[in-house]
C-alpha positions as CSV (number, residue, x, y, z in Angstrom):
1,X,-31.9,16.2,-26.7
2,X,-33.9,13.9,-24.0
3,X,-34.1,10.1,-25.2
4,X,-37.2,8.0,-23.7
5,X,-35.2,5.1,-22.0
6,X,-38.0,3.3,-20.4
7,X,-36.3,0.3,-20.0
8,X,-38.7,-2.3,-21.0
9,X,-39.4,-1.3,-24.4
10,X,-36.6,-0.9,-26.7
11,X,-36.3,-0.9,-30.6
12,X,-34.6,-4.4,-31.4
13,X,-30.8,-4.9,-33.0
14,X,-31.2,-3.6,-36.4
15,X,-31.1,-5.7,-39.3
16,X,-28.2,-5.1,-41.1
17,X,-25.9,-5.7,-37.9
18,X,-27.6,-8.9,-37.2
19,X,-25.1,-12.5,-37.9
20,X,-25.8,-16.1,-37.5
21,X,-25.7,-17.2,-33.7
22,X,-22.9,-19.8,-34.5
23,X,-20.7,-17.7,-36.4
24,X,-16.9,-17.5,-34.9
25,X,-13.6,-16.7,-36.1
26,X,-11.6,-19.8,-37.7
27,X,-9.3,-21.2,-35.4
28,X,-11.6,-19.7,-32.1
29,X,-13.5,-22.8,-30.1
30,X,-17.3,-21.1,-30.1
31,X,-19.2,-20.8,-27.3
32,X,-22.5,-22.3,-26.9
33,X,-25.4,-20.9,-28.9
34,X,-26.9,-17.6,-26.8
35,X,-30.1,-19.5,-26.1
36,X,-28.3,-22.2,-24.3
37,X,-26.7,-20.0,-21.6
38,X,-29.4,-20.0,-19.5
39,X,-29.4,-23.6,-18.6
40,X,-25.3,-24.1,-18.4
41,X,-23.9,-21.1,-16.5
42,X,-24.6,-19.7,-13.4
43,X,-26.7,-22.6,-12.4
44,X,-26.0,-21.9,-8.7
45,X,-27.0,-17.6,-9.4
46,X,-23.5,-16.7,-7.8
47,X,-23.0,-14.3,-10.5
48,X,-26.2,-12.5,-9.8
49,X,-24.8,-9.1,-10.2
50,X,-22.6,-9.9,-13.2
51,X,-23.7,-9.4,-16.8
52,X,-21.7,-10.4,-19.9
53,X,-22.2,-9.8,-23.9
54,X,-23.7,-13.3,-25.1
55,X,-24.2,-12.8,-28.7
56,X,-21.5,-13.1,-31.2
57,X,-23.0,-9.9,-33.4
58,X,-23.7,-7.9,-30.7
59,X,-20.0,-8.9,-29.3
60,X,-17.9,-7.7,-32.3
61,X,-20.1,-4.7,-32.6
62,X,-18.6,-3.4,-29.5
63,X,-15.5,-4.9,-30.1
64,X,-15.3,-2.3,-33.4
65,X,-16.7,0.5,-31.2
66,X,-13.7,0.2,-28.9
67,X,-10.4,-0.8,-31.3
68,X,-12.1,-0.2,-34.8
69,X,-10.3,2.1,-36.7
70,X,-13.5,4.6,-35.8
71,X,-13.1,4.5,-32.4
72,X,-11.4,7.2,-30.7
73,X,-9.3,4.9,-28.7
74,X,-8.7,2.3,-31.6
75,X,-5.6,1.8,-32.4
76,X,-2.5,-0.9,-33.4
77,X,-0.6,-3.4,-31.7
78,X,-2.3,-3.2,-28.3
79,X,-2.0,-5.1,-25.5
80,X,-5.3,-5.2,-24.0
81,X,-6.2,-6.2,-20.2
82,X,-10.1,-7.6,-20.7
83,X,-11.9,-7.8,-17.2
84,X,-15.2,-9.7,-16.3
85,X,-15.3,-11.3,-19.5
86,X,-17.9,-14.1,-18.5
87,X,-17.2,-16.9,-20.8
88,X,-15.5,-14.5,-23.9
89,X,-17.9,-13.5,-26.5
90,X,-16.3,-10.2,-26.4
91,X,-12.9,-12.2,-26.0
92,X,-13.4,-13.7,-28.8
93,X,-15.0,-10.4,-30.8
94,X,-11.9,-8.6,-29.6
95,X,-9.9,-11.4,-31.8
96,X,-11.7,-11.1,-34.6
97,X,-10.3,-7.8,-35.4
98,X,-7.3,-7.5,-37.6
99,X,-4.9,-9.4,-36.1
100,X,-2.6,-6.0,-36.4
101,X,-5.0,-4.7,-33.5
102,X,-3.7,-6.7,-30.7
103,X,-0.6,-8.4,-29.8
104,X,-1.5,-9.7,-26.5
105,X,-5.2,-10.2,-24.6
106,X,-4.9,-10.6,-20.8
107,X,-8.4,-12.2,-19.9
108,X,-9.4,-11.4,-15.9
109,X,-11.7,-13.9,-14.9
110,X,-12.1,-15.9,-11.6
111,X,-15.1,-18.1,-12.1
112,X,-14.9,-21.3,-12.6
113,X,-17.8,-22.1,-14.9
114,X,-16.1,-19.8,-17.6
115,X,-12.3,-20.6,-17.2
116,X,-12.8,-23.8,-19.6
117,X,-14.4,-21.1,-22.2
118,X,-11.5,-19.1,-21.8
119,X,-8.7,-21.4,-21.8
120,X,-9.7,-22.8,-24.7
121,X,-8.9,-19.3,-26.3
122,X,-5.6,-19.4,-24.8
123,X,-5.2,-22.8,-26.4
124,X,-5.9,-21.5,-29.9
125,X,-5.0,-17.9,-30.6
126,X,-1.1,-17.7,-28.5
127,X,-1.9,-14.1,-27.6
128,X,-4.4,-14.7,-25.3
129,X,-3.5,-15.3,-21.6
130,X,-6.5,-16.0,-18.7
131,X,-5.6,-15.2,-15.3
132,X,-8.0,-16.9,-12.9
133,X,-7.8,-13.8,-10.6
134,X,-10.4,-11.1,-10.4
135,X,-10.5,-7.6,-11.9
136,X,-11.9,-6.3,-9.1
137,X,-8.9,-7.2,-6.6
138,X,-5.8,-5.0,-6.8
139,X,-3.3,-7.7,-6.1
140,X,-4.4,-8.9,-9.9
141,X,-2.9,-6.3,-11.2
142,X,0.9,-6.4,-9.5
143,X,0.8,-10.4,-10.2
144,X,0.0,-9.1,-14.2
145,X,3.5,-6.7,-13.5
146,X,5.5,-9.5,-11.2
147,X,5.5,-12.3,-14.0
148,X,6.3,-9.8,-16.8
149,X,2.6,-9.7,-19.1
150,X,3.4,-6.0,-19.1
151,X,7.3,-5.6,-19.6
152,X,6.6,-4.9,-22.9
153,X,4.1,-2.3,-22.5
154,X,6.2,1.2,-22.7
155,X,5.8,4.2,-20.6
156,X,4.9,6.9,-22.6
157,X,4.9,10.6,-21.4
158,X,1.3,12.0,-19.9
159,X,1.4,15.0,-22.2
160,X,2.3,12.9,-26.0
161,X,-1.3,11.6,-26.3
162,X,-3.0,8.7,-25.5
163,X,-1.0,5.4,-24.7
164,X,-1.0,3.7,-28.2
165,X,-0.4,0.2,-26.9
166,X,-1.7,-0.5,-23.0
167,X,-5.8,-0.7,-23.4
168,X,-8.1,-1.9,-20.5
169,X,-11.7,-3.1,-21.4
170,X,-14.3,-4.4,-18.9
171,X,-18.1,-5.5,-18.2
172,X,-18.5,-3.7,-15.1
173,X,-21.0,-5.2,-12.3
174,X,-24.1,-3.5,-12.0
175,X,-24.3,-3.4,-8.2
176,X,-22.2,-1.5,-5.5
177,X,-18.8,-3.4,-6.1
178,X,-18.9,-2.4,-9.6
179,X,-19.6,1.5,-9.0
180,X,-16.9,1.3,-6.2
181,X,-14.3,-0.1,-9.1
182,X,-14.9,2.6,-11.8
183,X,-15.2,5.6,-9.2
184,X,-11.5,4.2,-8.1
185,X,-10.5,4.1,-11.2
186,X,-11.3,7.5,-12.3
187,X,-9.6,8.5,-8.8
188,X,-6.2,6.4,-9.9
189,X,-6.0,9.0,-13.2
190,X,-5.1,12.3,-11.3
191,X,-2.1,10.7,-9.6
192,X,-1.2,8.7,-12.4
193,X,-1.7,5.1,-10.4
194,X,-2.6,1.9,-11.6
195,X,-2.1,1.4,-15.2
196,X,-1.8,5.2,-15.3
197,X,1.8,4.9,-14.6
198,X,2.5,3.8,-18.3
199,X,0.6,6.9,-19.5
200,X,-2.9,7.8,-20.4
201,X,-4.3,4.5,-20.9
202,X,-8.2,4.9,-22.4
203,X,-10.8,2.2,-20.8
204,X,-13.8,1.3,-22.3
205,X,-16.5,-0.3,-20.4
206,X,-19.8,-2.1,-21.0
207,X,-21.7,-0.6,-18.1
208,X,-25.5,0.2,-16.5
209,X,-27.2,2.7,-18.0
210,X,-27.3,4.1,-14.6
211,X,-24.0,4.1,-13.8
212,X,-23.6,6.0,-16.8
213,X,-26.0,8.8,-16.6
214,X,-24.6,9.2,-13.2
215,X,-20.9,9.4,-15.0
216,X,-22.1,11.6,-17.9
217,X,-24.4,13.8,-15.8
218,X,-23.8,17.8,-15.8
219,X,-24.2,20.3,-13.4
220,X,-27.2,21.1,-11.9
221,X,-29.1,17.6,-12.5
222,X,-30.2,15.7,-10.3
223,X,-28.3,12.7,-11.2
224,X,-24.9,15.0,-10.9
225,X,-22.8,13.2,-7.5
226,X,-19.6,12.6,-6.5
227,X,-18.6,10.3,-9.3
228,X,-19.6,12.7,-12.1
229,X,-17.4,14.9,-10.6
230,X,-14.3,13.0,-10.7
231,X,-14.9,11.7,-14.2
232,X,-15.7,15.1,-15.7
233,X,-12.5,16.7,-14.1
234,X,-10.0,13.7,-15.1
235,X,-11.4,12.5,-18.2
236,X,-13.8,12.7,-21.6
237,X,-16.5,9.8,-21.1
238,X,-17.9,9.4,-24.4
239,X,-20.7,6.5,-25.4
240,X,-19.3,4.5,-27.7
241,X,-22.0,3.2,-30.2
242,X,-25.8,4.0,-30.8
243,X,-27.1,3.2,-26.8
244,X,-30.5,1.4,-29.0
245,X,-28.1,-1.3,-30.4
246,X,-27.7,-3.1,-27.5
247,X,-31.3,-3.2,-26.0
248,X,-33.8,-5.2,-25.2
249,X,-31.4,-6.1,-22.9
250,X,-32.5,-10.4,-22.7
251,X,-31.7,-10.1,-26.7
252,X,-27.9,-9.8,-25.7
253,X,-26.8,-10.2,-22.4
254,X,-26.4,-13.0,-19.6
255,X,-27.8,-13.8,-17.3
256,X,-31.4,-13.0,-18.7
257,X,-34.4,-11.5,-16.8
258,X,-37.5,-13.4,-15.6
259,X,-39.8,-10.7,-15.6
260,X,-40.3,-10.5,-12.0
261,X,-39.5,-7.0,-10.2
262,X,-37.1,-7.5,-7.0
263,X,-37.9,-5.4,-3.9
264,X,-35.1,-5.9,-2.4
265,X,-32.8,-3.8,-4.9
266,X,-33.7,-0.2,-6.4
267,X,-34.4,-0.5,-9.8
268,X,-31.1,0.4,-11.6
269,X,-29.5,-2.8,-10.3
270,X,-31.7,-5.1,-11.1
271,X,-31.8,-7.9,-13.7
272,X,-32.8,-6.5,-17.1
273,X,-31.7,-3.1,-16.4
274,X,-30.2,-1.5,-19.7
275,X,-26.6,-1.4,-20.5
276,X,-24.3,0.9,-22.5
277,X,-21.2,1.0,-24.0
278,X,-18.5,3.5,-23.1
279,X,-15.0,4.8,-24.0
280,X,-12.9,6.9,-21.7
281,X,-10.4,9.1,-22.7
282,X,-8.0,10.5,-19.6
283,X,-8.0,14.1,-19.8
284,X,-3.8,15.3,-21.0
285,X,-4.4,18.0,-18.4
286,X,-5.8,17.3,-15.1
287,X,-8.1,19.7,-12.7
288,X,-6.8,17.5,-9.9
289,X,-3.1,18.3,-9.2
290,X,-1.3,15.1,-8.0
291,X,-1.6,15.1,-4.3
292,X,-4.4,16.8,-4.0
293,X,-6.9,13.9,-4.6
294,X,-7.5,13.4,-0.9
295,X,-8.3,17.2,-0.5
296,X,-11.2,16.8,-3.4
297,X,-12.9,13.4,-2.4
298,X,-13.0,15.4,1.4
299,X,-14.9,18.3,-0.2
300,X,-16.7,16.1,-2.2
301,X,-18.3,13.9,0.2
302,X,-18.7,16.7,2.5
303,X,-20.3,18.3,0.5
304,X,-22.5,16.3,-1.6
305,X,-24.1,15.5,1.9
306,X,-26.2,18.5,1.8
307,X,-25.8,18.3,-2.5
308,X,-29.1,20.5,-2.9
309,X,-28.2,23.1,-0.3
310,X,-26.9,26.4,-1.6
311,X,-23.2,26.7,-1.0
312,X,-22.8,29.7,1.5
313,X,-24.9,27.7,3.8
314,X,-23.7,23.6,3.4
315,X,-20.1,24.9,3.4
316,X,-20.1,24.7,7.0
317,X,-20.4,21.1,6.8
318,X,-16.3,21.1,5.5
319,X,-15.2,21.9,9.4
320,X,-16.4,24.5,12.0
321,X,-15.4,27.7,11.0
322,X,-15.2,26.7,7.2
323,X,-17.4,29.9,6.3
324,X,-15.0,32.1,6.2
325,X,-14.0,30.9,3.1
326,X,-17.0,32.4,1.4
327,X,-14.9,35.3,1.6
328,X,-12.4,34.0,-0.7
329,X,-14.6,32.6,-3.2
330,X,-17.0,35.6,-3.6
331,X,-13.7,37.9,-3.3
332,X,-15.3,41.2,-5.7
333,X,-11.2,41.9,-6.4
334,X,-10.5,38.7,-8.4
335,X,-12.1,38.2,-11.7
336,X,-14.9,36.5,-12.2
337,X,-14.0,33.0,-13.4
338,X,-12.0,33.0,-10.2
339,X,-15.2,33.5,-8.1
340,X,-17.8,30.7,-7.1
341,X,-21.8,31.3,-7.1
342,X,-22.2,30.3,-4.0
343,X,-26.5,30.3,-4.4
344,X,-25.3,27.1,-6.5
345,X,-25.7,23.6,-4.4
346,X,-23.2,21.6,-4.6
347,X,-24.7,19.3,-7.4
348,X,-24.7,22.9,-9.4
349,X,-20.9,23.5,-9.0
350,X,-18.6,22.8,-12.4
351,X,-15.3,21.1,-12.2
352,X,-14.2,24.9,-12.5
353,X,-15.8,25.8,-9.3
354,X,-14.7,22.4,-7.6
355,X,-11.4,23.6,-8.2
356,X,-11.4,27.2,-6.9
357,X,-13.3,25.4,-3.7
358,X,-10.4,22.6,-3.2
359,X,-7.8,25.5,-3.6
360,X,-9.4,27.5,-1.0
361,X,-9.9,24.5,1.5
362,X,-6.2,23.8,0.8
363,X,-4.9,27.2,1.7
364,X,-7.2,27.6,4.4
365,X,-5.0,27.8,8.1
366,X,-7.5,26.2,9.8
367,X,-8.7,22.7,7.7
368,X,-8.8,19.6,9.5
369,X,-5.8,17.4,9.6
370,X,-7.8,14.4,9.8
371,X,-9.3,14.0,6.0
372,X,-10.2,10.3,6.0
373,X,-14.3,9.9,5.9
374,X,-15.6,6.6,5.6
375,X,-17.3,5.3,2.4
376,X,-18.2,1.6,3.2
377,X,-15.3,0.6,0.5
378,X,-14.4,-2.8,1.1
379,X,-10.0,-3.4,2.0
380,X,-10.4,-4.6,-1.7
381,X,-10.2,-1.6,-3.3
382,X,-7.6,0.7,-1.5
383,X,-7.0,3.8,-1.8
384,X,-4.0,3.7,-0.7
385,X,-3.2,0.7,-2.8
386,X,-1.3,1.5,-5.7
387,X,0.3,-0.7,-8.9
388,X,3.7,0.5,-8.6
């Protein structure tokens, strides 16, 4: 079923959701009321393309959407890394739980106008700890291994279910830095990188609306790319609560909207631009053998080039030559959900078809050696960087 998202008109938070403004859990410092934010952070707009949850109802309704007992990736006694937090009204949501929920809360967070916020958490509630380093940078995540936060996170086999105790949680940026981080992090799950080396760790994020359609789109759409890709074939992506509970967007986030139109950014990044709630549930069997991952995101970006040109012609973009492997991928001898439709584009092609391609390209005598193509990726997020 299509939804009208015209995102300027939105049904408001329903009633019975709704809480006072200055409720908090006993013992939590509160944050300043929702309406206030405007004039005490960010006076300086340096977060310009950050967005955090500011209302205390709206918080611990997406807290309960990720660890409540409904949630698919809920669950007790977890220790969960929280990134981009702004100053912690999800923080402090996530607390609110049952204290059975979660032992530990690592807060990410390397501005300076929310560290006081966040500090005072750590001051009251002794499972909270706030690193001043950012989520975004790799090195965070070794210094979280290197003083011991996770020695007592287990590793738990890929193939017993979902890691009951290692949980990572994020706003994510709505700009180019924050689709780089979640495309590498779907990337770190085939390989088993990252925090994936404890297990299947689930993530639930608090992302654009855009970067979700993109995550969530299927074959053939428009909106289908490289990322969707990746996510479909390593994980289930699954919206976490009712997408109308967390618009108009001024109602609940920060930094809030003036109302004028930037021309300097497409639309989907600007101020105002809804956000969703997601959960993410690595996949216990992976399309993407381990090793292979370079193979794919070569085909992929290849490929995607020419994304609504048939197949038997934009193959020929892999490497001179590359045709010939029509030939395997239309072969009449194998059956048919080993062969590829190759009238389908590349935004057509199922993480079925994908897989048949990669496997060909692999095989293939005569694929370039040389696999590395350029994606404008800052050295911050390395792909070759990897939480060991």
């Amino acid at each position: 079923m299509q939804v009208n998202r015209s995102w300027r008109h939105f049904a408001p938070l329903t009633r019975t959701c709704r809480r006072s403004y200055s409720e908090s859990s006993p013992g939590l410092p509160p944050l300043p009321p929702p309406e206030k934010w405007r004039r005490i952070f960010d006076q300086g707009n340096a977060l310009k393309d950050r967005a955090c949850i500011k209302r205390p109802d709206t918080a611990q309704l997406v807290a309960n959407s990720f660890l409540g007992d409904a949630s698919p990736v809920g669950g007790d006694g977890k220790v969960v890394i929280e990134a981009f937090p702004g100053p912690g009204a999800l923080s402090r949501a996530l607390l609110q739980l049952p204290r059975s929920k979660i032992r530990k809360l690592i807060i990410l967070e390397d501005h300076t106008e929310y560290l006081p916020h966040l500090k005072a958490l750590e001051e009251a509630d002794s499972r909270v700890h706030v690193i001043p380093y950012s989520g975004y940078m790799w090195d965070t995540y070794t210094y979280l291994e290197d003083t011991g936060l996770l020695s007592d996170v287990p590793t738990v086999p890929w193939e017993g279910g979902l890691h009951p105790n290692l949980h990572f949680i994020s706003h994510l940026q709505r700009s180019i830095k924050g689709e780089q981080l979640i495309a590498q992090l779907f990337r770190c799950i085939p390989d088993r990188t990252w925090l994936y080396k404890f297990g299947r760790v689930p993530m639930s994020f608090v992302m654009s609306d855009w970067v979700w359609t993109r995550i969530n789109s299927p074959p053939g759409k428009s909106t289908r790319c490289k990322l969707s890709v990746i996510a479909d074939a390593s994980a289930d992506c699954l919206s976490a609560m009712d997408w109308g509970l967390l618009q108009p967007y001024n109602d609940h986030f920060h930094p809030m909207t003036s109302g004028h139109t930037s021309l300097k950014k497409p639309i989907t990044r600007q101020l105002g631009y809804p956000f969703t709630a997601v959960n993410v549930i690595p996949h216990a069997d992976q399309v993407i053998r381990r090793g292979l991952l370079e193979k794919w995101d070569y085909c992929l970006r290849r490929l995607f080039v020419l994304k609504s040109t048939p197949l038997q012609r934009s193959i020929s973009s892999l490497a001179p030559g590359a045709a010939t492997l029509l030939k395997t991928l239309t072969d009449p001898s194998l059956p048919r959900e080993q062969r590829v439709d190759i009238s389908k584009p590349p935004r057509g092609l199922t993480v079925a078809d994908w897989a048949l391609l990669v496997r060909a390209f692999e095989l293939w005598p005569f694929a370039p050696e040389d696999l590395m193509v350029n994606d404008g990726m800052t050295t911050k997020i390395d792909t070759d960087i990897k939480l060991s």
